[in-house]
mmCIF file of the N, C-alpha and C atoms, coordinates in Angstrom:
data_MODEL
# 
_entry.id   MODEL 
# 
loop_
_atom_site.group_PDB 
_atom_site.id 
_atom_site.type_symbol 
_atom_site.label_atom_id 
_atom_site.label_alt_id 
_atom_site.label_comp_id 
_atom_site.label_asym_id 
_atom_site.label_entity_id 
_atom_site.label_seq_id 
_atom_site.pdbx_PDB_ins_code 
_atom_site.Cartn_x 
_atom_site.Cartn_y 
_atom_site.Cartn_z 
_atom_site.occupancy 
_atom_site.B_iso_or_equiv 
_atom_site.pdbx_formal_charge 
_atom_site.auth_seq_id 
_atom_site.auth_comp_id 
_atom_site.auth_asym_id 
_atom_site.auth_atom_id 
_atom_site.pdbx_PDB_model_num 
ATOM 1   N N  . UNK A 1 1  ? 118.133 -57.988 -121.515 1.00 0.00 ? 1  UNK A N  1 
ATOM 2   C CA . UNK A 1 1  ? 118.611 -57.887 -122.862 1.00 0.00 ? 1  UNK A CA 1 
ATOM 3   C C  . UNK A 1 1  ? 117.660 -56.979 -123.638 1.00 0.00 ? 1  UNK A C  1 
ATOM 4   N N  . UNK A 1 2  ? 118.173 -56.538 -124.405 1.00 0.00 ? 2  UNK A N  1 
ATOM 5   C CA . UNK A 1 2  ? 117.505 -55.356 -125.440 1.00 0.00 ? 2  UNK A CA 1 
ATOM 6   C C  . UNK A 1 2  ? 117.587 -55.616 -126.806 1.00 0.00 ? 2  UNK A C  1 
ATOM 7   N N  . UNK A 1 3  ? 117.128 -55.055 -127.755 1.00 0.00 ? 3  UNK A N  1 
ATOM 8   C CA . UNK A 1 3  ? 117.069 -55.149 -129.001 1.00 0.00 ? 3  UNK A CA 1 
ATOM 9   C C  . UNK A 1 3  ? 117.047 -54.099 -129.818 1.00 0.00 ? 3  UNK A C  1 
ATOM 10  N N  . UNK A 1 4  ? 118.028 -52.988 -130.099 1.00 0.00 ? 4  UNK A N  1 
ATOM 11  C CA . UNK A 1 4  ? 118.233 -51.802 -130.839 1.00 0.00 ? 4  UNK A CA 1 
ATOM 12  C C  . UNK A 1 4  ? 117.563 -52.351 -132.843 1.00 0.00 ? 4  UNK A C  1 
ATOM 13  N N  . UNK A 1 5  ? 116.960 -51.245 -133.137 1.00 0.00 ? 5  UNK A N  1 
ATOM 14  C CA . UNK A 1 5  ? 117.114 -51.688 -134.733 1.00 0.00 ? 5  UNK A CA 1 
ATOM 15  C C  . UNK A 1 5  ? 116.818 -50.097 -134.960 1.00 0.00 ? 5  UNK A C  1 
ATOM 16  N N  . UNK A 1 6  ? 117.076 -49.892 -135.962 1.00 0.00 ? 6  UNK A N  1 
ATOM 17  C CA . UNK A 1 6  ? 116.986 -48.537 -137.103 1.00 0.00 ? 6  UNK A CA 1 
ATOM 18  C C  . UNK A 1 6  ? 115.722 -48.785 -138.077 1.00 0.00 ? 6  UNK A C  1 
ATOM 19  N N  . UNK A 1 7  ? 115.036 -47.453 -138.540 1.00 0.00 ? 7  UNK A N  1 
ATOM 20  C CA . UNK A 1 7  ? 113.929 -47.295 -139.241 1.00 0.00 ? 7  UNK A CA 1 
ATOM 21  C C  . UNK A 1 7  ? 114.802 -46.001 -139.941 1.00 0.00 ? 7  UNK A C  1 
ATOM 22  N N  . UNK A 1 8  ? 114.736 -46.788 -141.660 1.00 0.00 ? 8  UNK A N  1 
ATOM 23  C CA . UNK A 1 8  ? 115.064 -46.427 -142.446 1.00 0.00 ? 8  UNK A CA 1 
ATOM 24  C C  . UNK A 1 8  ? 113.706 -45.740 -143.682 1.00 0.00 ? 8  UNK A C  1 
ATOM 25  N N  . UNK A 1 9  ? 112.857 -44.944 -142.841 1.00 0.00 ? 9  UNK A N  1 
ATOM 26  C CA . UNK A 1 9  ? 111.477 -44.552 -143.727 1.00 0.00 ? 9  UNK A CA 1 
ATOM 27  C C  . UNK A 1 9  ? 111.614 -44.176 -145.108 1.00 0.00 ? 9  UNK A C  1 
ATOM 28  N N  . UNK A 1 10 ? 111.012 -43.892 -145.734 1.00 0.00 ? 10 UNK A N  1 
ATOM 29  C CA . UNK A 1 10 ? 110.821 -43.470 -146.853 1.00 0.00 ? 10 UNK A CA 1 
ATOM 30  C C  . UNK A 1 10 ? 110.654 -41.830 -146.821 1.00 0.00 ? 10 UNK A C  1 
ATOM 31  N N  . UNK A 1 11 ? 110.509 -41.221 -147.759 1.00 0.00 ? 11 UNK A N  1 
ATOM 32  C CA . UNK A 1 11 ? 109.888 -39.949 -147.468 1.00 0.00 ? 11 UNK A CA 1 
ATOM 33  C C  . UNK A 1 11 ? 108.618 -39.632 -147.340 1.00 0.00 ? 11 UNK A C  1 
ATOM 34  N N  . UNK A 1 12 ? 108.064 -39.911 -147.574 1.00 0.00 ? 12 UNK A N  1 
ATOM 35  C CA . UNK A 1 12 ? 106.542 -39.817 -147.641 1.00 0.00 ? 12 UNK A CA 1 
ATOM 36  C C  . UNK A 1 12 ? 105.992 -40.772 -146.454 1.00 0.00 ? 12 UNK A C  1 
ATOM 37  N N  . UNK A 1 13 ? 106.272 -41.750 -145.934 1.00 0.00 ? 13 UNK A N  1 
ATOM 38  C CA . UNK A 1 13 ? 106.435 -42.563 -144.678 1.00 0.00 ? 13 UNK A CA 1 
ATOM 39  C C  . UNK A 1 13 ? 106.923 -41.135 -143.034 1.00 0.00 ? 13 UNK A C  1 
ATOM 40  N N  . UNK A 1 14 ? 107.691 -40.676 -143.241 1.00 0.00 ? 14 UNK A N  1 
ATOM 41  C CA . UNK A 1 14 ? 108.550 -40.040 -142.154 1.00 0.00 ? 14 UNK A CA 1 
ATOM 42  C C  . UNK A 1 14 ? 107.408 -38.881 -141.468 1.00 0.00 ? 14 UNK A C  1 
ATOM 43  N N  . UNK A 1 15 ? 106.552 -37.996 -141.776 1.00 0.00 ? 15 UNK A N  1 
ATOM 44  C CA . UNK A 1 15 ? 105.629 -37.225 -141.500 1.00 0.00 ? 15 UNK A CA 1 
ATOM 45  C C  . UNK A 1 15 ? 104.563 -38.255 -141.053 1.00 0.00 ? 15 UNK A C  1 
ATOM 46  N N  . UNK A 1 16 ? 103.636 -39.339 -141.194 1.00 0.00 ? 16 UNK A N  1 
ATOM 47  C CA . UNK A 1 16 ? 103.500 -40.189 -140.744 1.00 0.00 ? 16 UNK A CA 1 
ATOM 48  C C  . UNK A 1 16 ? 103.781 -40.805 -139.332 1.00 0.00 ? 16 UNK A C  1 
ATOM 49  N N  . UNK A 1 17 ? 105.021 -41.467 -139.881 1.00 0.00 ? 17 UNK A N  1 
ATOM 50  C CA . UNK A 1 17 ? 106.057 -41.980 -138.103 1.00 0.00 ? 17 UNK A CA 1 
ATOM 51  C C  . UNK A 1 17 ? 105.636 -40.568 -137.085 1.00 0.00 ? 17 UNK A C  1 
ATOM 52  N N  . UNK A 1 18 ? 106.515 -39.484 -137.310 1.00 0.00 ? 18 UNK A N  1 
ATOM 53  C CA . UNK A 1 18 ? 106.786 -38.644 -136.390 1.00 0.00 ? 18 UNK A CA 1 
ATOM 54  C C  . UNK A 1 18 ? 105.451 -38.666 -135.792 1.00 0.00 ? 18 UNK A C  1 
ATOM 55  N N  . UNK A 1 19 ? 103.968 -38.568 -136.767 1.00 0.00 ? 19 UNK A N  1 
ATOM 56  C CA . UNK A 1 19 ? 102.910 -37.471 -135.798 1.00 0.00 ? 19 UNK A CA 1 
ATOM 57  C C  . UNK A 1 19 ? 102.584 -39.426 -134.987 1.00 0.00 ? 19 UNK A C  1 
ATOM 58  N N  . UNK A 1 20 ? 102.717 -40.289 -135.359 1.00 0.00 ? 20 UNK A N  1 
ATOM 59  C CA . UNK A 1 20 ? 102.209 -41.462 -134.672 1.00 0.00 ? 20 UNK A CA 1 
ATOM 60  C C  . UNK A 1 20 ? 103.248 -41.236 -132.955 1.00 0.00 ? 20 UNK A C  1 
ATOM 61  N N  . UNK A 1 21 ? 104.867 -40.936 -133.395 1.00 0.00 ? 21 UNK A N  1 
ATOM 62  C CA . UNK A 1 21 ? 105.301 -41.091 -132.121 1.00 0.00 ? 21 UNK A CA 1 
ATOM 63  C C  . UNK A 1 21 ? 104.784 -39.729 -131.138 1.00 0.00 ? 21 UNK A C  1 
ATOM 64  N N  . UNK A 1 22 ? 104.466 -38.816 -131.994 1.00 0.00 ? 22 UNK A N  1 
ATOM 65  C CA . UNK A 1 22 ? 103.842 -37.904 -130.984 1.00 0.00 ? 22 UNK A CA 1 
ATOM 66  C C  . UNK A 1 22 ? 103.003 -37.894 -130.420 1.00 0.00 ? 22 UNK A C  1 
ATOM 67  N N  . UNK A 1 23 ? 101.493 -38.694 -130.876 1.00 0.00 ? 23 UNK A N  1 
ATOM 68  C CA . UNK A 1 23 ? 100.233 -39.062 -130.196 1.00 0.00 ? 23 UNK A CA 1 
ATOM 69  C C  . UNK A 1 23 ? 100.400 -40.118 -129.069 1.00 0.00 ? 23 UNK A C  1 
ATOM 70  N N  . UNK A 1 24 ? 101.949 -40.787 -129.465 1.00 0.00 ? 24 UNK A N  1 
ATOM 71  C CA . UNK A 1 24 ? 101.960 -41.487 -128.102 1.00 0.00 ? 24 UNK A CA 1 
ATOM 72  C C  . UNK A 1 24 ? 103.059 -41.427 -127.237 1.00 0.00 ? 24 UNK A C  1 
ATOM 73  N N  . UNK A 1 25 ? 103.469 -40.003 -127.785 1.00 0.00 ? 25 UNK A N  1 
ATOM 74  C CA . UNK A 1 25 ? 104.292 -39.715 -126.414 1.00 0.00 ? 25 UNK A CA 1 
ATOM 75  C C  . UNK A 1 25 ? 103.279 -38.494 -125.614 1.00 0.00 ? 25 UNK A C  1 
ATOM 76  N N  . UNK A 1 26 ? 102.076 -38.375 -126.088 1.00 0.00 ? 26 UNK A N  1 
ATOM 77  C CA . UNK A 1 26 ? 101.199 -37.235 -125.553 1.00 0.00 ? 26 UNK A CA 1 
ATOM 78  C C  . UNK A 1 26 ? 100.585 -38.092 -124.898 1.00 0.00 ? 26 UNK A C  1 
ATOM 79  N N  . UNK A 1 27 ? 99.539  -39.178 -125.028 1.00 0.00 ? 27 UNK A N  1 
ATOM 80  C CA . UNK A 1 27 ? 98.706  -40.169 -124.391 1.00 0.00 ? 27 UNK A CA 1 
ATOM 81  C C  . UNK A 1 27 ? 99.607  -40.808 -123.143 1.00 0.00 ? 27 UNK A C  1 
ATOM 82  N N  . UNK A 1 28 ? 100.753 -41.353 -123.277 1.00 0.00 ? 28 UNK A N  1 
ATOM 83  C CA . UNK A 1 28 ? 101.358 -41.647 -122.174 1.00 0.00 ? 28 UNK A CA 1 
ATOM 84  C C  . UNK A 1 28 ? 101.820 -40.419 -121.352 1.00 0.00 ? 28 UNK A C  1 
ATOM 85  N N  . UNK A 1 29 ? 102.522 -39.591 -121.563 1.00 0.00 ? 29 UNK A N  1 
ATOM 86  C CA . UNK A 1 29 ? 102.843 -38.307 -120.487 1.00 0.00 ? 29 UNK A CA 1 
ATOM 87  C C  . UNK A 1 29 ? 101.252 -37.824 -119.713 1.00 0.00 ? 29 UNK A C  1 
ATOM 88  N N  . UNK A 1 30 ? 100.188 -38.167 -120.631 1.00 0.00 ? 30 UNK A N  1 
ATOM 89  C CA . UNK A 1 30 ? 98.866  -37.621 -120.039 1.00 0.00 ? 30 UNK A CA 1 
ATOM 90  C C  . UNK A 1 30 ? 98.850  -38.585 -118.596 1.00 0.00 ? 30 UNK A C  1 
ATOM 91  N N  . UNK A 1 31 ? 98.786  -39.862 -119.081 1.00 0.00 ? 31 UNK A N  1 
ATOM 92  C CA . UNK A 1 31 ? 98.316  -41.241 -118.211 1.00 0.00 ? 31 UNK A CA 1 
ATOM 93  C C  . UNK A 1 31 ? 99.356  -40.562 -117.069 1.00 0.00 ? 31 UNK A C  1 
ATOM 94  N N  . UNK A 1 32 ? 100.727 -40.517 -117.084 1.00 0.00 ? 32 UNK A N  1 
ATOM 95  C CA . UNK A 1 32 ? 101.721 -40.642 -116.480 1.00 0.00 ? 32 UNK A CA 1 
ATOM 96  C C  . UNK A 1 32 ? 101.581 -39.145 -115.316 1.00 0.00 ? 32 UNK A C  1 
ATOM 97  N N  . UNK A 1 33 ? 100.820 -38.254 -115.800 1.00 0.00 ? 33 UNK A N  1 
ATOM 98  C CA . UNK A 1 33 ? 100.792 -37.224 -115.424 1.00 0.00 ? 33 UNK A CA 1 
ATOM 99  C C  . UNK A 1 33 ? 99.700  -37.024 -114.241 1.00 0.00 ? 33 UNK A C  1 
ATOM 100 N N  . UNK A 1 34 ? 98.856  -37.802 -114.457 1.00 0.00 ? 34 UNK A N  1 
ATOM 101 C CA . UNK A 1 34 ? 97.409  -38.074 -113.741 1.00 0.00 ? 34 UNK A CA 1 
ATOM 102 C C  . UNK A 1 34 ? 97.769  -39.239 -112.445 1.00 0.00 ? 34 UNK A C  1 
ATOM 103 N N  . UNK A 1 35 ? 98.501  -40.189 -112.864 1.00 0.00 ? 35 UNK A N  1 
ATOM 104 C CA . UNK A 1 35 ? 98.754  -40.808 -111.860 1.00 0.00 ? 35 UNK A CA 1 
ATOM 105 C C  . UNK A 1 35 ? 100.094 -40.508 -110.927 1.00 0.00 ? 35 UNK A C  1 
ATOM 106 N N  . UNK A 1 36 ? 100.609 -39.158 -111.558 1.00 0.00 ? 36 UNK A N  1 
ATOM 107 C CA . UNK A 1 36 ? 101.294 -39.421 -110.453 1.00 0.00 ? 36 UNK A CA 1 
ATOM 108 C C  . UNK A 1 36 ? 101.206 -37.458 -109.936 1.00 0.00 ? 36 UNK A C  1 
ATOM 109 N N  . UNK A 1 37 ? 99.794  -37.265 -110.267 1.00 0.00 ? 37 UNK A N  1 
ATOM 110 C CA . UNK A 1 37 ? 99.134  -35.812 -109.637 1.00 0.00 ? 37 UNK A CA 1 
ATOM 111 C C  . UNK A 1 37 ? 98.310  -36.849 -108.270 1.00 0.00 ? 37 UNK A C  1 
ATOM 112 N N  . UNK A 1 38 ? 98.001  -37.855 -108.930 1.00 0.00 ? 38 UNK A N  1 
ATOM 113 C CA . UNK A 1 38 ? 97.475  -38.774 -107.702 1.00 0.00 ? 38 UNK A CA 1 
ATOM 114 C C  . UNK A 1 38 ? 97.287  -38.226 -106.316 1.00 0.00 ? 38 UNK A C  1 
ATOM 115 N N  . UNK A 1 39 ? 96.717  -38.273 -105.544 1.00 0.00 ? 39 UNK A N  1 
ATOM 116 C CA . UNK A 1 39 ? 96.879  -37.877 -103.925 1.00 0.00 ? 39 UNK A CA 1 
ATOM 117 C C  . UNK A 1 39 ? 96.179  -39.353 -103.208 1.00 0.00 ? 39 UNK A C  1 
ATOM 118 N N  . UNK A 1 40 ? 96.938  -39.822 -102.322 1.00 0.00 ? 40 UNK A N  1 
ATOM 119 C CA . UNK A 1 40 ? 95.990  -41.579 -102.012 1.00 0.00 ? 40 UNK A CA 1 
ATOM 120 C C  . UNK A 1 40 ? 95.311  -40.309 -100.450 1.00 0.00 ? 40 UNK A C  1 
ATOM 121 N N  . UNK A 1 41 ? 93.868  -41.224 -100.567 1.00 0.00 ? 41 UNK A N  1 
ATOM 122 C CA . UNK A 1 41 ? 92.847  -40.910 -99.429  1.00 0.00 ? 41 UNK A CA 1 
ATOM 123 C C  . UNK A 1 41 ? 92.113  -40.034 -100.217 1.00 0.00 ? 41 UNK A C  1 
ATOM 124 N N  . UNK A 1 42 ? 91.860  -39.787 -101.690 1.00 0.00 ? 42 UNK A N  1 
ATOM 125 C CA . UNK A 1 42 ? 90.985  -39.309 -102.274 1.00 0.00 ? 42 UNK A CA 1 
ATOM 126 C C  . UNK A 1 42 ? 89.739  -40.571 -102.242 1.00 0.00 ? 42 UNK A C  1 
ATOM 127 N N  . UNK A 1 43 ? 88.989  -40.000 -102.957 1.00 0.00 ? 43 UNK A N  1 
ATOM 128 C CA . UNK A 1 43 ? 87.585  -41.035 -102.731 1.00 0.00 ? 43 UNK A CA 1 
ATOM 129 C C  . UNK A 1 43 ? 87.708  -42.122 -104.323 1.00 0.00 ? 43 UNK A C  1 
ATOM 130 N N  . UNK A 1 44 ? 88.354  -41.419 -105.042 1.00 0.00 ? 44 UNK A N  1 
ATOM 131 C CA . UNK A 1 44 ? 88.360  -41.474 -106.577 1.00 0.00 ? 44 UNK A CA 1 
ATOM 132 C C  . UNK A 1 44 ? 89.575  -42.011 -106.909 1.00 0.00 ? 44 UNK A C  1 
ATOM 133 N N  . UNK A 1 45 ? 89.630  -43.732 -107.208 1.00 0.00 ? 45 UNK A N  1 
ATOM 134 C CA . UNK A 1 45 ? 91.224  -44.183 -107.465 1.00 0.00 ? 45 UNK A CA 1 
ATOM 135 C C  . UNK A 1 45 ? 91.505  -43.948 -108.917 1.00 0.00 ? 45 UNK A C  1 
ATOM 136 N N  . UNK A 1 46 ? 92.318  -44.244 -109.117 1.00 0.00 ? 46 UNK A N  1 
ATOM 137 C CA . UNK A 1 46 ? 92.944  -44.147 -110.624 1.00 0.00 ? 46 UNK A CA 1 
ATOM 138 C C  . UNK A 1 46 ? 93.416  -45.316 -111.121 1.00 0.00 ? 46 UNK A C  1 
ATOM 139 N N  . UNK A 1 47 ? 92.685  -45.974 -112.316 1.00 0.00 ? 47 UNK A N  1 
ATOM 140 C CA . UNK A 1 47 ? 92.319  -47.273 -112.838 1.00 0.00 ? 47 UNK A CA 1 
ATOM 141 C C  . UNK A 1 47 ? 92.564  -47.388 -114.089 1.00 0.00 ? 47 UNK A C  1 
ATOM 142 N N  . UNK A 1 48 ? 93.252  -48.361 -114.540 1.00 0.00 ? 48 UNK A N  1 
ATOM 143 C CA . UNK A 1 48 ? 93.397  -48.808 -116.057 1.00 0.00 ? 48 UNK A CA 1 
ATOM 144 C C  . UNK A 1 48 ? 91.711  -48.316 -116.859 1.00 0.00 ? 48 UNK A C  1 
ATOM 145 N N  . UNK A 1 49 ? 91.021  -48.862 -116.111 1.00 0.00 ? 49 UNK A N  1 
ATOM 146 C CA . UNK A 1 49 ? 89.118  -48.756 -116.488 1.00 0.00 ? 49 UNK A CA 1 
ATOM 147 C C  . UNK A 1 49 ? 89.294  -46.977 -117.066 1.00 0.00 ? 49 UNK A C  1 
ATOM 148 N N  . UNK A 1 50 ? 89.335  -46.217 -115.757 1.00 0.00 ? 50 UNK A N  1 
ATOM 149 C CA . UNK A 1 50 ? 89.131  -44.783 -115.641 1.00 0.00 ? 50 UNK A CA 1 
ATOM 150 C C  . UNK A 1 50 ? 89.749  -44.130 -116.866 1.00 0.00 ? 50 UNK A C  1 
ATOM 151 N N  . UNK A 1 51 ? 91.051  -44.288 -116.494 1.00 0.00 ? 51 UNK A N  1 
ATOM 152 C CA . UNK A 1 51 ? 91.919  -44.036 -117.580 1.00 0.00 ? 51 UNK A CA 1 
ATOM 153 C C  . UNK A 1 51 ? 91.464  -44.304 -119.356 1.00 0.00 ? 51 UNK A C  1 
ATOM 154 N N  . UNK A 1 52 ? 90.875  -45.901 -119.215 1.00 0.00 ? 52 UNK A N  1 
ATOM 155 C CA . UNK A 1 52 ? 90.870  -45.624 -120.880 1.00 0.00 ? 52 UNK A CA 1 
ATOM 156 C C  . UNK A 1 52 ? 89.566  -45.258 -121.297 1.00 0.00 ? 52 UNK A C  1 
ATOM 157 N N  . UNK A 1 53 ? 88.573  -44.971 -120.431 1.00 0.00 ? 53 UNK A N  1 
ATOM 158 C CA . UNK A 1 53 ? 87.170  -43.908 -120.155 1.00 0.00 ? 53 UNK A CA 1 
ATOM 159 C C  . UNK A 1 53 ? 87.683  -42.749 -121.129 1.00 0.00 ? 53 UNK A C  1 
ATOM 160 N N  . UNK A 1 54 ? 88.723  -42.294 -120.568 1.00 0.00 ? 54 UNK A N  1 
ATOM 161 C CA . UNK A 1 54 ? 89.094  -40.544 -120.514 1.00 0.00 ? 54 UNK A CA 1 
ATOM 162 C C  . UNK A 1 54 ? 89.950  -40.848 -121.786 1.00 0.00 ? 54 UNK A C  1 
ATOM 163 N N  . UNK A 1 55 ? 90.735  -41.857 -122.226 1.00 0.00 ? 55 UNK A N  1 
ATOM 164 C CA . UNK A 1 55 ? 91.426  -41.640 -123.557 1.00 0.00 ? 55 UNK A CA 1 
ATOM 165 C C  . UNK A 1 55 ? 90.233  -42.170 -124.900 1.00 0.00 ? 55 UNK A C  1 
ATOM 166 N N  . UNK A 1 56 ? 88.877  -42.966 -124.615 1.00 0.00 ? 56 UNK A N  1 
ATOM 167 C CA . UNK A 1 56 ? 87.847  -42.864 -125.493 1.00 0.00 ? 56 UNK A CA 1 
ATOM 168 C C  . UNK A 1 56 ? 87.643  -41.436 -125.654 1.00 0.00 ? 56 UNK A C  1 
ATOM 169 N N  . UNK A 1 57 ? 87.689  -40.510 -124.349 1.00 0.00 ? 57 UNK A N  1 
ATOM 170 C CA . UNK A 1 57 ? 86.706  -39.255 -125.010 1.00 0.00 ? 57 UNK A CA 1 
ATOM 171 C C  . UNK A 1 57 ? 88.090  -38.549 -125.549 1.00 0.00 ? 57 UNK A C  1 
ATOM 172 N N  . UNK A 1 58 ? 89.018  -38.592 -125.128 1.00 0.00 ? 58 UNK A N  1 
ATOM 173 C CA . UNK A 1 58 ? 90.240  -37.818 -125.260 1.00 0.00 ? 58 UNK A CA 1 
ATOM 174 C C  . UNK A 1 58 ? 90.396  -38.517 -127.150 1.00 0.00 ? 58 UNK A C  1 
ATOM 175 N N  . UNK A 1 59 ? 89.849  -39.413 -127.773 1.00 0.00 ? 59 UNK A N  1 
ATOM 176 C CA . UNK A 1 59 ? 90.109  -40.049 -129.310 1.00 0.00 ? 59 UNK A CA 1 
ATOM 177 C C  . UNK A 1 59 ? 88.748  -39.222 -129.951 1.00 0.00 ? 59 UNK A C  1 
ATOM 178 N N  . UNK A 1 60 ? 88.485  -38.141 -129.379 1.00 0.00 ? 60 UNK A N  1 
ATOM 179 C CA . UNK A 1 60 ? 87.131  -37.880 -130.010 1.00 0.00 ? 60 UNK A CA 1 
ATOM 180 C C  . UNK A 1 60 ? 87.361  -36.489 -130.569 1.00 0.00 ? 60 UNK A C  1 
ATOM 181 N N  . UNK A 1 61 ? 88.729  -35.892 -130.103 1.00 0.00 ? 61 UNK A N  1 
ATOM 182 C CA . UNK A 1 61 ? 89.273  -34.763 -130.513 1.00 0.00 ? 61 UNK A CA 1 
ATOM 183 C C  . UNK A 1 61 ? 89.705  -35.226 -132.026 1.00 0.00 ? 61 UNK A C  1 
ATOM 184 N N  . UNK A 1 62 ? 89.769  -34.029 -132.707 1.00 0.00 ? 62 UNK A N  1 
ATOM 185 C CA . UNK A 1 62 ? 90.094  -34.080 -134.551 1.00 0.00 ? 62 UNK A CA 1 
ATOM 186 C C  . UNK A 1 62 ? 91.561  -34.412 -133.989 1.00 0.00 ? 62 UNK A C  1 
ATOM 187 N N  . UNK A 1 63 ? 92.089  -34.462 -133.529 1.00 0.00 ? 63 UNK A N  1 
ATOM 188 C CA . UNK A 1 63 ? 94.298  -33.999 -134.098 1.00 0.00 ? 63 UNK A CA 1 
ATOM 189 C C  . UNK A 1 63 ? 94.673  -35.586 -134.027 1.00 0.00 ? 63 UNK A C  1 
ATOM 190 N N  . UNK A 1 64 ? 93.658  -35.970 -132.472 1.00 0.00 ? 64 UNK A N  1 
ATOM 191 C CA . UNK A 1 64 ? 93.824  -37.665 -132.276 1.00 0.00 ? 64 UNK A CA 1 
ATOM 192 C C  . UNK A 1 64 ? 93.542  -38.277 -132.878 1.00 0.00 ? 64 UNK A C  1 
ATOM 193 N N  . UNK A 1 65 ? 92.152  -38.481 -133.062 1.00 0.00 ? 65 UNK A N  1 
ATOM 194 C CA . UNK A 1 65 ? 91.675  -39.193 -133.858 1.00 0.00 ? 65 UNK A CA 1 
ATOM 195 C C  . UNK A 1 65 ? 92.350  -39.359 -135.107 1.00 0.00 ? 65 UNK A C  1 
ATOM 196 N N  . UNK A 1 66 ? 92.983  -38.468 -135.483 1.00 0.00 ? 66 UNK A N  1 
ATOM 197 C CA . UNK A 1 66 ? 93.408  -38.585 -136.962 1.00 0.00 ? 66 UNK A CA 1 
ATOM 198 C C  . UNK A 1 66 ? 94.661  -39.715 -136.965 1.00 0.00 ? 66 UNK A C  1 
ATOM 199 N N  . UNK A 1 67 ? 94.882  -39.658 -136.228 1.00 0.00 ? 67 UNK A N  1 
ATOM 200 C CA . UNK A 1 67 ? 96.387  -41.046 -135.547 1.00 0.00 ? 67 UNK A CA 1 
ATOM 201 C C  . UNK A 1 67 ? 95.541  -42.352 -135.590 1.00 0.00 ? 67 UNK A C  1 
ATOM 202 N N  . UNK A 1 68 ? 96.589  -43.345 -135.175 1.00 0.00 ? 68 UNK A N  1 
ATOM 203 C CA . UNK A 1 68 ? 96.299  -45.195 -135.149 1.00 0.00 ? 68 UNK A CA 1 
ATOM 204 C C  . UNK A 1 68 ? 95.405  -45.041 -133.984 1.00 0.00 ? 68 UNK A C  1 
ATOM 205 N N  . UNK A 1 69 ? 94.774  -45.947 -134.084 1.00 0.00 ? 69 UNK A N  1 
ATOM 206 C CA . UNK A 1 69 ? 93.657  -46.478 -133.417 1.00 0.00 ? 69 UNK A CA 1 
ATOM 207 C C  . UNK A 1 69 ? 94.638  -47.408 -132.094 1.00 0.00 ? 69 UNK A C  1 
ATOM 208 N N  . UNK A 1 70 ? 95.685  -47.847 -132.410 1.00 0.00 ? 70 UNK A N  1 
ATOM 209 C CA . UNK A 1 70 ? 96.779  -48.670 -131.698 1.00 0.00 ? 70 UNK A CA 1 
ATOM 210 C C  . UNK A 1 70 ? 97.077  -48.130 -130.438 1.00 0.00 ? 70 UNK A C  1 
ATOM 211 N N  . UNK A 1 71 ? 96.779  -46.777 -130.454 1.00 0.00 ? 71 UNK A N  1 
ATOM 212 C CA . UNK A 1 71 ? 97.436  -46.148 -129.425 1.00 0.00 ? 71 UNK A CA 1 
ATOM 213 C C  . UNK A 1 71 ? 96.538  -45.416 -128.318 1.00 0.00 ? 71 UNK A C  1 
# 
């Protein structure tokens, strides 16, 4: 089962939304991108740990950082 609802923003709200859904449709395509560049019999696995290593330094850039901390 699912749960559809609508976001009815404001104007001044809507520039906001958009750059939030963009920082996390960039952070996930990154994650998503890395694990599945993956090669198994490397020496180096790919770990929830690793991963949020690389999105601390990856929150240290100005464009990110400027987004929710949520993500």
């Amino acid at each position: 089962m699912s749960i559809r609802e609508r976001l009815y923003p404001e104007d001044e709200e809507l520039p906001i939304l958009v750059q939030h859904c963009s920082d996390a449709r960039f952070v996930w395509n990154l994650g998503l991108e890395q694990r599945n560049l993956w090669v198994r019999g490397r020496s180096q696995k790919i770990t929830y740990n690793t991963q949020a290593k690389e999105l601390t330094q990856a929150r240290k850039e100005t464009w990110l950082e400027e987004g929710s901390s949520a993500i």
